[in-house]
N, C-alpha and C positions, 0 to 999 in steps of 0.2 A: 504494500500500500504506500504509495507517496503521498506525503506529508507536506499539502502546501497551507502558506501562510499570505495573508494579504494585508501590505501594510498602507493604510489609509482606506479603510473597507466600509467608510460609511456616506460615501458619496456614490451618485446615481449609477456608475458604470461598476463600480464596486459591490453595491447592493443586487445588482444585477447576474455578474459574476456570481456572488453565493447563492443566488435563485439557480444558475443552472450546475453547480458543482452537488447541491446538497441533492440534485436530482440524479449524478451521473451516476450511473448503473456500478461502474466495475474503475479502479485504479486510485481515485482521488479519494483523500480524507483532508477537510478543511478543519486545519489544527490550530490554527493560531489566527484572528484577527485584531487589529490595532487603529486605534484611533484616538487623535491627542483631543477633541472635543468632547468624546462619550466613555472617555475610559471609565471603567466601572461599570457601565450600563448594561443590563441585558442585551444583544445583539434582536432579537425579537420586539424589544419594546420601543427599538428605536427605527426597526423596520419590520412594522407590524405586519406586511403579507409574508413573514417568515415565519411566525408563532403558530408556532407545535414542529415546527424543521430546524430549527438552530436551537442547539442546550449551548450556547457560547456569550461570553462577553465579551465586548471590546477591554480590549488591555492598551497598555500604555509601551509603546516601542520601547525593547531593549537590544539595539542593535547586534553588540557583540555578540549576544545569547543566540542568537537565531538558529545557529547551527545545533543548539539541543530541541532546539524543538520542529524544525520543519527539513525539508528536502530542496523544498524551491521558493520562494520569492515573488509575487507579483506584486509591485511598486504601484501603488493609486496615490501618487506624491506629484505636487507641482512640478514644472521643468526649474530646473537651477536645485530642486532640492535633489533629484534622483543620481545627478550624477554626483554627488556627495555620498549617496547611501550605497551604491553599484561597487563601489570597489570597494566596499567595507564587508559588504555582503558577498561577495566573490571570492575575498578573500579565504571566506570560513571553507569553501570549499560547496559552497552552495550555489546553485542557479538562479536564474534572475529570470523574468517578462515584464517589463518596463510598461507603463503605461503612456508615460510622457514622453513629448519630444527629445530627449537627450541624446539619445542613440539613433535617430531616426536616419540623420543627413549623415554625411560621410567625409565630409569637412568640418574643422571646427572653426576656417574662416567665412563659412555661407553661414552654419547656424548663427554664430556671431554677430552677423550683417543682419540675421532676420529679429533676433531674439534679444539684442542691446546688451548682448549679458559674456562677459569671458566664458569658455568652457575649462573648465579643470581636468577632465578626462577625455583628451584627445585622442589618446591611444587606444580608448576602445572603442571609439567612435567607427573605427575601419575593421573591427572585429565581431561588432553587433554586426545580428541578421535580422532583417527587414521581415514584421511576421507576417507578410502577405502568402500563403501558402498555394495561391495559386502561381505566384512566380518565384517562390522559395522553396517550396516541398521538399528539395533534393538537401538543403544547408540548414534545415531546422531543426530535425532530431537531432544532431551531435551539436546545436548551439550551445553556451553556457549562457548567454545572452541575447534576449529578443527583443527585439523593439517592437512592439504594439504598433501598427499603422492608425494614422488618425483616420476619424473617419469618412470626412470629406475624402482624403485622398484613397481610399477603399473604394465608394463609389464611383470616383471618376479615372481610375488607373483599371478597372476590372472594363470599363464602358468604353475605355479607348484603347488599350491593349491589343485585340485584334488588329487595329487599323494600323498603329505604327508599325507594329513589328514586321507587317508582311508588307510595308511602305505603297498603302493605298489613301494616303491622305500628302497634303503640305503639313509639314509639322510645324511650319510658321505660322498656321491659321487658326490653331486652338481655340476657341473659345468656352470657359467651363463657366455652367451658371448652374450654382447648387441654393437648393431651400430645406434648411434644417428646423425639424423642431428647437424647444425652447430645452429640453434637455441637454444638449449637445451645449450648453454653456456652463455647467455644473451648477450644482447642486446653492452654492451660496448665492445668497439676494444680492443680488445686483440693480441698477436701475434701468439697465437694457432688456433683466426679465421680469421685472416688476409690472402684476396683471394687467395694470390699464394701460399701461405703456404697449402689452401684446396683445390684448385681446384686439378681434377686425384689424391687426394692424401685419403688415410686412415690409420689412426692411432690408435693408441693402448694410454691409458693414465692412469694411476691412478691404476697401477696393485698392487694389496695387499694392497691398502692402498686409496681407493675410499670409501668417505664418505658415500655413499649408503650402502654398505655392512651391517653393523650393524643396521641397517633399515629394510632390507631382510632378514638378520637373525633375528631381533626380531618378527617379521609378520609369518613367517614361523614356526619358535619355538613355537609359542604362537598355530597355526592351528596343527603343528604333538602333540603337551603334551610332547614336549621334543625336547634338543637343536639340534637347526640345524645349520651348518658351510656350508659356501659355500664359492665358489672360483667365482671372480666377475671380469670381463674385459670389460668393455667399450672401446667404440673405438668411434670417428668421421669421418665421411661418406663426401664425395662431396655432401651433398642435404642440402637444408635448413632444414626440419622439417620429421620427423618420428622416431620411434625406433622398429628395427628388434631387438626382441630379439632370442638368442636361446639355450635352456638349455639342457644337458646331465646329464642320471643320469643313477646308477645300478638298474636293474629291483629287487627286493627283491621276490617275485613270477610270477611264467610265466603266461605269456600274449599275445596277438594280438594286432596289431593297432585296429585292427575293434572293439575288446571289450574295448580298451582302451578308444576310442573314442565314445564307447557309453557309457559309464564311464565318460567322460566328459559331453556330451548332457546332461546329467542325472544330475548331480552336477547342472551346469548353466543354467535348464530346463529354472527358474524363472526372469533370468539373462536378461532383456531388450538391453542391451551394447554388449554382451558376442556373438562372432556369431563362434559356431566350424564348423569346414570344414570338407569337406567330404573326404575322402581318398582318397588319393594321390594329395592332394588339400593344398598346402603353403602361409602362410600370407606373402601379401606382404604392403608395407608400404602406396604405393599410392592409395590401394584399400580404404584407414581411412583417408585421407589427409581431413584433415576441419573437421573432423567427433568424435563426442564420443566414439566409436566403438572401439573391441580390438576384432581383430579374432586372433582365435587360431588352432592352426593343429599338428600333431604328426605324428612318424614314430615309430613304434618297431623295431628292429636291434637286431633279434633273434640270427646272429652270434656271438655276444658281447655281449648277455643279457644286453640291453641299451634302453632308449626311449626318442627318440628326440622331444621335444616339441618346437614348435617356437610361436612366439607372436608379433602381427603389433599393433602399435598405431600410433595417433598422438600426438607428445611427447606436442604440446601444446594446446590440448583440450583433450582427454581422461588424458594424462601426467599430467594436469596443470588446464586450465582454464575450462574445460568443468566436470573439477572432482568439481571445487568450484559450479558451477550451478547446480550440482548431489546433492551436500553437502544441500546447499541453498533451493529447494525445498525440500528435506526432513527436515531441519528444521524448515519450515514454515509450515506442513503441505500440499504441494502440490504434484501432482503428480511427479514421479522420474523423470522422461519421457520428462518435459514441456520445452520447449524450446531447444532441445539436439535431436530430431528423425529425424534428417538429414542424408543422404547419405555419402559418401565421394566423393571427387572431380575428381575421375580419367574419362579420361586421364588428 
């Protein structure tokens, strides 16, 4: 049985995460959670759709100890705090799945640029593996370190990936326009998700200058064999949880939706998570609510030689916590599958 612990386990992606460990059938035992706001507290009473599934309380981190009491590591800690904790936790001889940005990019002069902040651990910045399992599968079980994909860039690297790699688009033509629920900004009050600020309301935020972007381009780059720029706009939606993504780009050779999207069938044949739709058939957000799933669907727009690809998830389980239990069984050896072949919740 492996012994995982999750430090900062009482925000949304984190509560999430022990929703689907304390269900997973076979491998995981969730032994330790910690949280510097509830320490003490029942784990149940403070996330009451867990009562009568969790006999645990939040504890109060004790780093060095970690190695008596768990196997692996998933960090639910701010960026600038994880790469403090990562090589302290490494050191014991234990595993790590990061949640944050820290390990994501693979320079510590981009994240620098993006993120205003020095990185202190550069040297494992080039040794983390990217937990996207659809283009990592083969470097994730033997990782000692994973980096969590955010999950903007989970929606729009799975909905373009086809195109770069087999160079049917301009890779100078990107355009991503994604709409997240109000989850996707955690768990603490802010005035960006304060109700009357989101109810009827959608916005636009972080134009040119959204830390995802160099994430999506690094992802992207690395699948065409040359650099890709894009243009990235996020927005916040009135819904708690999902993200419509949806991307435009110039077709670089003529095409059909139909062939494009056997084009894609073909790519994601192996793809358990990955569900394409059938023409004239658009992901929507609530079809993945609760679910690992990311359907994807496309339009060609022969008049504009252009092809619109759109992308649903749920920004906090395929996004977030259903990608750490993707990551988790393929590190241990277990099926991709286990714990994760659920539905989604619609209506």
């Amino acid at each position: 049985m492996v012994r995982v612990g999750i430090v900062g386990a009482s925000g949304y992606t984190s509560s999430e995460l022990i929703r689907l460990l304390i269900q997973h059938p076979a491998g995981f035992e969730l032994a330790l959670v910690t949280s510097e706001t509830y320490t003490g507290q029942r784990v149940d009473r403070v996330l009451p759709n867990l009562r009568g599934f969790v006999d645990l309380c939040f504890e109060k981190l004790e780093i060095e100890r970690l190695k008596d009491r768990v196997d692996i590591v998933v960090l639910a800690v701010p960026h600038k705090v994880a790469m403090d904790f990562v090589p302290r936790i490494l050191d014991q001889g234990l595993r790590v799945v990061d949640f944050s940005a820290d390990y994501r990019l693979n320079e510590a002069e981009v994240y620098e640029e993006w993120y205003q902040v020095e990185h202190t651990d550069a040297e494992r910045m080039t040794k983390a593996v990217y937990g996207i399992p659809e283009q990592y599968r083969d470097q994730i079980p033997s990782a000692q370190l994973v980096a969590n994909p955010g999950c903007y860039p989970t929606g729009s690297i799975l909905a373009l990936a086809p195109l770069v790699k087999a160079h049917l688009i301009d890779n100078k033509s990107i355009i991503i326009d994604s709409k997240s629920g109000i989850s996707g900004a955690g768990s603490k009050a802010k005035e960006i998700t304060h109700y009357p600020n989101r109810e009827s309301n959608c916005t636009a935020y972080g134009l040119v200058t959204h830390r995802h972007t160099p994430e999506i381009e690094q992802e992207l780059s690395a699948i065409a064999g040359e650099t890709v720029m894009v243009n990235f706009t996020p927005h916040l939606v009135p819904m708690t949880r999902g993200i419509l993504t949806t991307t435009y780009t110039n077709l670089a050779v003529s095409t059909t939706t139909a062939d494009l999207l056997d084009h894609y069938r073909c790519t994601y044949a192996e793809e358990p998570f990955i569900q394409v739709l059938d023409i004239g058939e658009y992901p929507q957000t609530k079809a993945v609510l609760g679910s690992n799933f990311c359907h994807l669907g496309l339009e060609v727009d022969s008049r504009t030689d252009r092809v619109i690809v759109m992308s649903a998830i749920d920004n906090l389980v395929k996004g977030a916590a259903g990608a750490v239990v993707q990551n988790l069984n393929l590190m241990y050896g277990l099926a991709e599958t286990v714990g994760l072949m659920s539905p989604g919740l619609m209506p």
